[in-house]
Residue, then its C-alpha position, 0 to 999 in steps of 0.5 A: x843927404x849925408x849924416x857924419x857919425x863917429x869918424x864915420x859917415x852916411x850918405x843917401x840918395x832917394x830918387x823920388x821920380x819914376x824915370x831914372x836918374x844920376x845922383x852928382x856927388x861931391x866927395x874929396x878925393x881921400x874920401x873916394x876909395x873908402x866908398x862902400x854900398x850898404x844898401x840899394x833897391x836892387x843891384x847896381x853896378x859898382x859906383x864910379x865915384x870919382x866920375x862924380x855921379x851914380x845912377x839910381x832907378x826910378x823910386x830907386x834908393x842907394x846908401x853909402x858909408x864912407x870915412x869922414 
């Protein structure tokens, strides 16, 4: 889900299931570099979004702010 917010905006991503799973992203390449975590369920590693996808464990959650 992605909430815009002043310049500014939100994205989760809530993985309801117990086993593991990738989260396929959609962002324009301006948007890629200004990626910054807010919150997680646990320590990830830093998310690769120019692959387009981010690992999120099982009943895991990630929150992301971006520009735009």
């Amino acid at each position: 889900m992605r909430c815009p917010w002043r310049g500014s905006a939100v994205l989760t991503v809530h993985n309801f299931a117990d086993r593991p799973a990738k989260a396929d992203l959609d962002l324009d390449a301006d948007r890629e570099a200004g990626v910054a975590e807010l919150f997680a369920d646990q320590r990830y590693p830093r998310p690769d979004v120019a692959a387009g996808s981010v690992p999120v464990d099982g009943y895991g959650y990630r929150w992301f702010g971006f520009r735009g």
